[in-house]
C-alpha positions as CSV (number, residue, x, y, z in Angstrom):
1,X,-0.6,-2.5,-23.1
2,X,-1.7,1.0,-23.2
3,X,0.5,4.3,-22.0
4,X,-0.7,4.1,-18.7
5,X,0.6,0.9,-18.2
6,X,3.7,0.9,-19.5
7,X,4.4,4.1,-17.7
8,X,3.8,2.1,-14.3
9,X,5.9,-0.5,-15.1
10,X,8.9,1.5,-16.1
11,X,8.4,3.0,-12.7
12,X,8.1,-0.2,-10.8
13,X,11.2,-1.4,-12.7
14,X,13.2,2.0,-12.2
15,X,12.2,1.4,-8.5
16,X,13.7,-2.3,-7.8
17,X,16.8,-1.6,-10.0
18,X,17.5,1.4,-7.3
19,X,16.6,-0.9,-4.2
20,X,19.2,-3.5,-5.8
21,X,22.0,-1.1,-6.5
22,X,21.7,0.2,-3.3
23,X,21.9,-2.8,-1.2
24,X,24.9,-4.2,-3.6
25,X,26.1,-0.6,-3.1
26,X,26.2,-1.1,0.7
27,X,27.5,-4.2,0.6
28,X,30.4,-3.6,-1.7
29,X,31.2,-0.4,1.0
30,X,31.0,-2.5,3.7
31,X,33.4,-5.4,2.6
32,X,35.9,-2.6,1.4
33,X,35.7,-0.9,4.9
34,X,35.8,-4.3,6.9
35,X,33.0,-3.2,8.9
36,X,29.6,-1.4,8.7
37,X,26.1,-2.8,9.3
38,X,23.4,-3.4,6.9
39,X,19.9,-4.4,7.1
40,X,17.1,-5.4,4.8
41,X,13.0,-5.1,5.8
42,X,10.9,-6.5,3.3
43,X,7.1,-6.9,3.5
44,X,5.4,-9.2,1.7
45,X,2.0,-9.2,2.2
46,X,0.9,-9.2,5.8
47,X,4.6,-11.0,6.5
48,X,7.5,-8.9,7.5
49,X,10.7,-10.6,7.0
50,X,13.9,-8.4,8.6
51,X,17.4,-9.5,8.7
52,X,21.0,-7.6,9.2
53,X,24.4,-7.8,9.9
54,X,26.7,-5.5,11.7
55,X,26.9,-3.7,14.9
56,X,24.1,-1.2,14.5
57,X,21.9,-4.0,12.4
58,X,19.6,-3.8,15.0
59,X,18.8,-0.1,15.2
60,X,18.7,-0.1,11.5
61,X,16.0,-3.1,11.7
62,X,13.7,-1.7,14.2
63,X,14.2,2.0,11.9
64,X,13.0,0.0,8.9
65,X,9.9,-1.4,11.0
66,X,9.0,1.6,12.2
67,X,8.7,3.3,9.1
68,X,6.9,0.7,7.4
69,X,4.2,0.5,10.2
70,X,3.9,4.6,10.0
71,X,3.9,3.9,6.1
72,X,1.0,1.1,6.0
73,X,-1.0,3.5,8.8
74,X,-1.3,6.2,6.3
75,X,-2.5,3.9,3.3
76,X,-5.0,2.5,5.7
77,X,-6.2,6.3,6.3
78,X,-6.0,7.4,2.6
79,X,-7.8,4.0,1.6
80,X,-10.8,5.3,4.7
81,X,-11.2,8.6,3.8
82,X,-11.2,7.6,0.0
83,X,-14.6,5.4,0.7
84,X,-16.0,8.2,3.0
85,X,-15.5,10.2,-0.1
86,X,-17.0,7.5,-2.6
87,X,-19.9,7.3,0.4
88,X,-21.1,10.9,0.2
């Protein structure tokens, strides 16, 4: 595995150990509290999967679907405008 690659794999890892210490970070704050709401949206592929708990769960999901949609629009555009550029 050359630099490049391990470099992007430190990342992805340094990426999902965040996600997961945040949601066990939420959790822990919400059991100590007795309340709170949490919510997970994950995308996997062209499936969304979204699930929560909590009075505000529901704002929180449709948040987390909203900025995934905004966030898959602008690949789509950078994706476009990279073949335009590959085109010329």
């Amino acid at each position: 595995m050359n630099t490049f690659g391990k470099l992007l794999l430190t990342g992805f890892l340094l990426i999902m150990i965040g996600f997961v210490t945040l949601i066990l970070a939420s959790l822990s704050s919400a059991e100590a509290k007795g309340g709170g709401a949490f919510a997970i949206f994950i995308l996997i592929g062209p499936f969304p999967l979204a699930f929560g708990f909590g009075e505000y769960s529901p704002i929180l999901i449709l948040i987390s679907v909203i900025i995934a949609a905004v966030m898959i629009m602008i690949t789509l555009i950078i994706f476009k405008r990279a073949k335009q550029i590959d085109n010329s």
